[in-house]
Biopython code that builds the backbone (N, CA, C, O; Angstrom):
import numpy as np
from Bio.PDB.StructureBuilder import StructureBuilder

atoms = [
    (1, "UNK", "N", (-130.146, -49.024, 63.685)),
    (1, "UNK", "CA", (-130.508, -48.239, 64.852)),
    (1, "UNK", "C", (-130.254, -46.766, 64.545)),
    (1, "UNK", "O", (-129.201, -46.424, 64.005)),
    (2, "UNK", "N", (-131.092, -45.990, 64.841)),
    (2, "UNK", "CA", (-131.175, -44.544, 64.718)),
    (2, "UNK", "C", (-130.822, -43.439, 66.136)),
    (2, "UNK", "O", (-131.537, -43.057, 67.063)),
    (3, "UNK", "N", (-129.702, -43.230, 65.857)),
    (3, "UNK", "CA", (-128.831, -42.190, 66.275)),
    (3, "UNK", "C", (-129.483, -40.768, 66.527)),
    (3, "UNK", "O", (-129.737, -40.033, 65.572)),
    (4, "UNK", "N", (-129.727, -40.429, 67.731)),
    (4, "UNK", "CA", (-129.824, -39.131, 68.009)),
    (4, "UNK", "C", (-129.240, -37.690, 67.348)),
    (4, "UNK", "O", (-128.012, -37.714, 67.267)),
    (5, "UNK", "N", (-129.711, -36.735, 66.974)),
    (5, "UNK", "CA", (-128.883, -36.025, 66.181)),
    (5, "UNK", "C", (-128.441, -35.075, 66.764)),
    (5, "UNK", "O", (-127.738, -34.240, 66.196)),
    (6, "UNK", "N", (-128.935, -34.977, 68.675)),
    (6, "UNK", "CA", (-128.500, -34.245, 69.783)),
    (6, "UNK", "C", (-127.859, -34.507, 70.337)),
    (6, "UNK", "O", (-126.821, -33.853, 70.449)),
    (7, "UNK", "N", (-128.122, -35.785, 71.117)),
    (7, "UNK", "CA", (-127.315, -36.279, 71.887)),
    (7, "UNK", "C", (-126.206, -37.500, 71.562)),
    (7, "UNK", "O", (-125.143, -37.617, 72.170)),
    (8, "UNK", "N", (-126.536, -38.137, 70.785)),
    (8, "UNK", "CA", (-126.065, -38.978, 70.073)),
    (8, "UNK", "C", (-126.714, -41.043, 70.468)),
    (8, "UNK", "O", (-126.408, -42.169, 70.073)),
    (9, "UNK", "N", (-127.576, -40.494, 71.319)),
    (9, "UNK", "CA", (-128.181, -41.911, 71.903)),
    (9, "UNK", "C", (-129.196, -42.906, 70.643)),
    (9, "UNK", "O", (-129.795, -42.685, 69.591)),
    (10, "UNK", "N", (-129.039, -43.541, 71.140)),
    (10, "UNK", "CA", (-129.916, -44.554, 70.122)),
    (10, "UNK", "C", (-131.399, -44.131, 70.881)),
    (10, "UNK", "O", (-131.722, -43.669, 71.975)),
    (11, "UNK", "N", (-132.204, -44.636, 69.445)),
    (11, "UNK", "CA", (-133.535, -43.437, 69.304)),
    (11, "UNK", "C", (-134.493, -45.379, 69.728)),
    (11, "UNK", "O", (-134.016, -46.508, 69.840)),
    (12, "UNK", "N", (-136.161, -44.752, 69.848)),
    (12, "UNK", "CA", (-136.941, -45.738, 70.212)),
    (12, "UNK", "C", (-137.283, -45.549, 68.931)),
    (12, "UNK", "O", (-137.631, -44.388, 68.718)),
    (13, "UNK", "N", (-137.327, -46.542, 67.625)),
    (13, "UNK", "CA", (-137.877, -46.643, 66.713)),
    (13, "UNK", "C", (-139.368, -47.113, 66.435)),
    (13, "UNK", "O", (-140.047, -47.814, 67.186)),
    (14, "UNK", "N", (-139.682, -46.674, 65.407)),
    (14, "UNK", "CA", (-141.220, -47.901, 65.298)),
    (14, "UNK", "C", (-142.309, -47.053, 66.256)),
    (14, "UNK", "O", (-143.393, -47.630, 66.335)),
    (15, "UNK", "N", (-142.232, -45.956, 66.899)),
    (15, "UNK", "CA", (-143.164, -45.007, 66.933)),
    (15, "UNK", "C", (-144.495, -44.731, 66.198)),
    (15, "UNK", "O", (-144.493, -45.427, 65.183)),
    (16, "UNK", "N", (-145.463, -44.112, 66.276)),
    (16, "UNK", "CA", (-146.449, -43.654, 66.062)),
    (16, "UNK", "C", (-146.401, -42.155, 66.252)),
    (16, "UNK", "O", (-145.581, -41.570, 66.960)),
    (17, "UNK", "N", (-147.582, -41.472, 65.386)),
    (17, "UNK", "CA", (-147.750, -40.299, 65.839)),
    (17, "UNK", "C", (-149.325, -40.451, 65.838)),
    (17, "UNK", "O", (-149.695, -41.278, 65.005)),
    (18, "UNK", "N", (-150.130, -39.986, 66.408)),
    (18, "UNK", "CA", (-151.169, -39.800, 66.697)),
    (18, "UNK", "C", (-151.420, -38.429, 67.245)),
    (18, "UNK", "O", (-150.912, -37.823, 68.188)),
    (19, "UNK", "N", (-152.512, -38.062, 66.231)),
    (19, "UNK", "CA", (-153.296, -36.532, 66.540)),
    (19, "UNK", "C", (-154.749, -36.552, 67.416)),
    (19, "UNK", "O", (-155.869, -36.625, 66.910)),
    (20, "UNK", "N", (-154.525, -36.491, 68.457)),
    (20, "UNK", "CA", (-156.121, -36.960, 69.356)),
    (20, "UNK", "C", (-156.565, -35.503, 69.217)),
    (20, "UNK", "O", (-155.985, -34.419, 69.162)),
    (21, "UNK", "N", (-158.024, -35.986, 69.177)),
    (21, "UNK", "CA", (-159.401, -35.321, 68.761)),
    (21, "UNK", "C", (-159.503, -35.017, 67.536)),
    (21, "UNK", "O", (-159.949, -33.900, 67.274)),
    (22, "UNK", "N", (-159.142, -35.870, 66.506)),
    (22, "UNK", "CA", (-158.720, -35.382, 65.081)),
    (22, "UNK", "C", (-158.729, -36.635, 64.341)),
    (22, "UNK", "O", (-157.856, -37.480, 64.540)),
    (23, "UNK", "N", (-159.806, -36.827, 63.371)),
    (23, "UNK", "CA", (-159.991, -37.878, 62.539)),
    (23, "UNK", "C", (-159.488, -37.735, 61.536)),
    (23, "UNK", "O", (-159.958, -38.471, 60.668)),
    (24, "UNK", "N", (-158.114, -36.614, 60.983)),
    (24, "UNK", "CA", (-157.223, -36.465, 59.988)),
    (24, "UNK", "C", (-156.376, -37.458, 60.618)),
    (24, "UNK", "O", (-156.412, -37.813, 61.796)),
    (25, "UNK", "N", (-155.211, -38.074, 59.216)),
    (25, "UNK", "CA", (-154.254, -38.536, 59.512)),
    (25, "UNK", "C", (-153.021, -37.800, 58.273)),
    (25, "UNK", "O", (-153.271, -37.290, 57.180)),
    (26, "UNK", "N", (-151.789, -37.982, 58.905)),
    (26, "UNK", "CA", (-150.761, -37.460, 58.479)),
    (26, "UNK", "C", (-149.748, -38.485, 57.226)),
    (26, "UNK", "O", (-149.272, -39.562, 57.586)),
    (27, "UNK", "N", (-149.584, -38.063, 56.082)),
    (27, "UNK", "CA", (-149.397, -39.150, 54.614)),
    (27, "UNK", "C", (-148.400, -38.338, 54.233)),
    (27, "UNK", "O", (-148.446, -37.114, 54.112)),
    (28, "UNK", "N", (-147.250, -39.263, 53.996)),
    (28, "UNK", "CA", (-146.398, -38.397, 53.095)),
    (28, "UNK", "C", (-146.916, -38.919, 51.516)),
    (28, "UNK", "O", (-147.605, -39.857, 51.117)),
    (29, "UNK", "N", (-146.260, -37.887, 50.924)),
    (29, "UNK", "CA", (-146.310, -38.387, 49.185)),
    (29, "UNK", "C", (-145.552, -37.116, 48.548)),
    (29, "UNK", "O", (-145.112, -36.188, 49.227)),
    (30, "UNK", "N", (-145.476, -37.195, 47.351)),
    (30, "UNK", "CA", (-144.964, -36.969, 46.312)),
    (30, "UNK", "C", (-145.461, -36.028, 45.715)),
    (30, "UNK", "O", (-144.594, -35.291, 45.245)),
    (31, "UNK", "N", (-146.625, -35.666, 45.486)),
    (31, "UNK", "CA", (-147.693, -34.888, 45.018)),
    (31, "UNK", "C", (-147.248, -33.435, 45.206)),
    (31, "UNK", "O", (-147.133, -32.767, 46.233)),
    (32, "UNK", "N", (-147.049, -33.164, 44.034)),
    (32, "UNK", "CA", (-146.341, -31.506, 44.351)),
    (32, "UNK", "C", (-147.403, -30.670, 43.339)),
    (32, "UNK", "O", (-146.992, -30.169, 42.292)),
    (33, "UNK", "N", (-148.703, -30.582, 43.730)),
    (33, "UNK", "CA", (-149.607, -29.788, 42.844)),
    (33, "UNK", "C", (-150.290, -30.616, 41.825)),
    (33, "UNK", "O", (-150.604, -29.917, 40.861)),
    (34, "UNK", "N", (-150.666, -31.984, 41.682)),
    (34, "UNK", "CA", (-151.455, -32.720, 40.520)),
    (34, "UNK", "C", (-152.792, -33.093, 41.221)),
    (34, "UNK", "O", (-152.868, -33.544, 42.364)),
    (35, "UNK", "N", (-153.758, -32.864, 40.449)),
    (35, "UNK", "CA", (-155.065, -32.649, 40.887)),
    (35, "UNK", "C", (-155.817, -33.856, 41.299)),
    (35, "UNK", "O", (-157.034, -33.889, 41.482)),
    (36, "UNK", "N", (-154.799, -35.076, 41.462)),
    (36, "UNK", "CA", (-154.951, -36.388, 41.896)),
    (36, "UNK", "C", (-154.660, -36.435, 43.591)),
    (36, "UNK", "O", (-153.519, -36.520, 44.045)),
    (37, "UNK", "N", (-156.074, -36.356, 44.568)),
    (37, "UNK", "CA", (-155.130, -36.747, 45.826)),
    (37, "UNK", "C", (-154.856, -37.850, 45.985)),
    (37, "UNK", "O", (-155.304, -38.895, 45.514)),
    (38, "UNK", "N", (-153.780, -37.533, 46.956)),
    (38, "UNK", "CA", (-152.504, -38.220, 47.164)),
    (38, "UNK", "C", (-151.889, -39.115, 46.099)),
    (38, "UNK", "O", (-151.671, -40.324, 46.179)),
    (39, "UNK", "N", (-151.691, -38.423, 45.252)),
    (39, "UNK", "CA", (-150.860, -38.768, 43.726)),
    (39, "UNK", "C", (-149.452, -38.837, 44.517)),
    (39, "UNK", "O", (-149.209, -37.846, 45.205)),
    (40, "UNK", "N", (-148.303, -40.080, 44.513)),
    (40, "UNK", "CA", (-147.382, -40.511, 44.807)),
    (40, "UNK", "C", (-147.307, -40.404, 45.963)),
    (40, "UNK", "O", (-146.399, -39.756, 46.483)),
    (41, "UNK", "N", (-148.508, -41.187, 46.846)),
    (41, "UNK", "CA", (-148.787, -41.768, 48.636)),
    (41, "UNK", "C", (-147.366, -42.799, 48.351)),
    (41, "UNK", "O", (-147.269, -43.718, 47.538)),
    (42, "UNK", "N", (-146.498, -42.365, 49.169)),
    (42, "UNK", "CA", (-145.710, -42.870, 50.136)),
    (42, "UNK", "C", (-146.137, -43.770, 50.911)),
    (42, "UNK", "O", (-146.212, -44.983, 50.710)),
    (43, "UNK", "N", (-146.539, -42.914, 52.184)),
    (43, "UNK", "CA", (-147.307, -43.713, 53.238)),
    (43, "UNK", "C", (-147.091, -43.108, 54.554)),
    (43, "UNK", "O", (-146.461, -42.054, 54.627)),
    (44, "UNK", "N", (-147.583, -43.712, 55.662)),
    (44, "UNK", "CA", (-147.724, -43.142, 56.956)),
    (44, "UNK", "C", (-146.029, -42.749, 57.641)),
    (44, "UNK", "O", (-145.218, -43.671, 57.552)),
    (45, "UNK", "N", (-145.592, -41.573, 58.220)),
    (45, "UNK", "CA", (-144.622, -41.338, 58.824)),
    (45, "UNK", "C", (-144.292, -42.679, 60.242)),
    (45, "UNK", "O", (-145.058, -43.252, 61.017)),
    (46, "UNK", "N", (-143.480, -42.713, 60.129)),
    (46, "UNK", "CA", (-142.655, -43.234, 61.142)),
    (46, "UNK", "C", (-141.865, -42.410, 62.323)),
    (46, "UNK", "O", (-141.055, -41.539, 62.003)),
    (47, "UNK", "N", (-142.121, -42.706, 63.658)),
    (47, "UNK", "CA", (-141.433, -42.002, 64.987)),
    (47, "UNK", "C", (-140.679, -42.363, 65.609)),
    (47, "UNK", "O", (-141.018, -43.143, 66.499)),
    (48, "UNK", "N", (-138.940, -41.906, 65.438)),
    (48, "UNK", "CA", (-137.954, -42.176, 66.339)),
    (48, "UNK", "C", (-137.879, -41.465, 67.760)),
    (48, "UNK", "O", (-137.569, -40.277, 67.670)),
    (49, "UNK", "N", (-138.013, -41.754, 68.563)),
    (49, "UNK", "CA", (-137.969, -40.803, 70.243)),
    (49, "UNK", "C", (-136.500, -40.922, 70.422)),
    (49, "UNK", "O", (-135.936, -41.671, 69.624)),
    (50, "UNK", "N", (-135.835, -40.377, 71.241)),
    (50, "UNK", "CA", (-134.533, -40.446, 71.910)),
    (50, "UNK", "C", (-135.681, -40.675, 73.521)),
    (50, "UNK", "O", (-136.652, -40.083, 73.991)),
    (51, "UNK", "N", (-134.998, -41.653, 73.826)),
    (51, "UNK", "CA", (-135.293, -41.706, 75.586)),
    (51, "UNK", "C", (-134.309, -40.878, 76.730)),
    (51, "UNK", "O", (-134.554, -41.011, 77.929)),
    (52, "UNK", "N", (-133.073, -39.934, 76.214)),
    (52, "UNK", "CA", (-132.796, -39.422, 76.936)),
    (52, "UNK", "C", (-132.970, -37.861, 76.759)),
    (52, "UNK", "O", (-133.338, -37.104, 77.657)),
    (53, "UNK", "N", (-132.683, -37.532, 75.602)),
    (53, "UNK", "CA", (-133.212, -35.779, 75.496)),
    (53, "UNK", "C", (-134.407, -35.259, 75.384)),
    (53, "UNK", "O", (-134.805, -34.145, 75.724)),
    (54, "UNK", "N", (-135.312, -36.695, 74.566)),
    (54, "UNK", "CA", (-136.527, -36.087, 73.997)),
    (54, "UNK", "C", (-136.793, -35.611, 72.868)),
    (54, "UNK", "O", (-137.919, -35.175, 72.631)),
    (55, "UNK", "N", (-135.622, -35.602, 71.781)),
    (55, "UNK", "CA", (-135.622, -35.387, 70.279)),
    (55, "UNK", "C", (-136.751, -36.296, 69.849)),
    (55, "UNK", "O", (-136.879, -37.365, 70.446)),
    (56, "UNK", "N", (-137.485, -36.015, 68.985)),
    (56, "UNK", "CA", (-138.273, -36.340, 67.689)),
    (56, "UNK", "C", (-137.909, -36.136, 66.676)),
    (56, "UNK", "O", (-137.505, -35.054, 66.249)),
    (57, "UNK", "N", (-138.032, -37.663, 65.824)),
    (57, "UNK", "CA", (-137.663, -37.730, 64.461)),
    (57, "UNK", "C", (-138.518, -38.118, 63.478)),
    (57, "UNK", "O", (-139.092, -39.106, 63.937)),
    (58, "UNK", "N", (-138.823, -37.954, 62.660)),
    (58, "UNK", "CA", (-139.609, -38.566, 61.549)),
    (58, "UNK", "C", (-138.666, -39.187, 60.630)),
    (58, "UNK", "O", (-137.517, -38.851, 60.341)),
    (59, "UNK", "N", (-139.612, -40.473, 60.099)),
    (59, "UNK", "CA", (-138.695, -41.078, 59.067)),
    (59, "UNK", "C", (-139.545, -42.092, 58.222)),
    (59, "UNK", "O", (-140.723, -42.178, 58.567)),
    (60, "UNK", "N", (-139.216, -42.724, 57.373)),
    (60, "UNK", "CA", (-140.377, -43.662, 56.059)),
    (60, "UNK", "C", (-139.074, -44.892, 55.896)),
    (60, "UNK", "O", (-137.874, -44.654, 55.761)),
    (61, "UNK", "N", (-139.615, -45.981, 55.947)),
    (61, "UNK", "CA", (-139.252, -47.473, 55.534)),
    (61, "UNK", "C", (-139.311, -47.313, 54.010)),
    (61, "UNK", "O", (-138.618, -48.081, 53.342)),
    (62, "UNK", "N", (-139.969, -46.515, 53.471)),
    (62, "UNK", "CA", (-140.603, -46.576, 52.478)),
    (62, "UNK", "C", (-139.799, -45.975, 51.198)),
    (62, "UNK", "O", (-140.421, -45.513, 50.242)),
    (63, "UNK", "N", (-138.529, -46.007, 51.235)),
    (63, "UNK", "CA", (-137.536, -45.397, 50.112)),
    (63, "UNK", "C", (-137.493, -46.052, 48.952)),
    (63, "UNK", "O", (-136.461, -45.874, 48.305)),
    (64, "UNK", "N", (-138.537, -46.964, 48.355)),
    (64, "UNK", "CA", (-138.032, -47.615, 46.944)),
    (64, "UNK", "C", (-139.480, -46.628, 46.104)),
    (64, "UNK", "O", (-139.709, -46.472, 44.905)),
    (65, "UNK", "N", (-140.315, -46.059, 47.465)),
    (65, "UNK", "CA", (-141.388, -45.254, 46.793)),
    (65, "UNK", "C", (-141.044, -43.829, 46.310)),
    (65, "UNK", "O", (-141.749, -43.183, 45.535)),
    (66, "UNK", "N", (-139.855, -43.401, 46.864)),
    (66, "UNK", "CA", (-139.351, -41.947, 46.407)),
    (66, "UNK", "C", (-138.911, -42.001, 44.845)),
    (66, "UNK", "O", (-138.490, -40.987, 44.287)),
]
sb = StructureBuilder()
sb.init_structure("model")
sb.init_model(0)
sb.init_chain("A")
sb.init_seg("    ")
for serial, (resi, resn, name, xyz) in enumerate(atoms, 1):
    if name == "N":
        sb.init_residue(resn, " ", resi, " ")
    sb.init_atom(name, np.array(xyz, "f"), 0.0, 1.0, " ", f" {name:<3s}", serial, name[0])
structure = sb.get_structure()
């Protein structure tokens, strides 16, 4: 469970982010300048909410890809 870094409340995990009116989507990776896109795709961000302050967090399941 993911801990608020404001308030200290447990966060709503398993979020989405969604950009409406916008057929981009948001990718982490690795790719620091190689002329391959998305050369070391990670993958899609993950959204923690706090239900009482309203903090936003980003975060990746995805740590055996770093």
């Amino acid at each position: 469970m993911r801990k608020c870094l404001r308030c200290g409340s447990d966060m709503k995990e398993d979020c989405a982010l969604k950009i409406e009116g916008s057929g981009n989507a948001i990718i982490l990776s690795t790719d620091t300048g190689d002329s391959s896109i998305f050369h070391g795709k990670i993958g899609k961000p993950k959204v923690a909410i706090c239900p009482f302050c309203g903090e936003v967090s980003f975060y990746t399941d995805e740590l055996k890809k770093l």
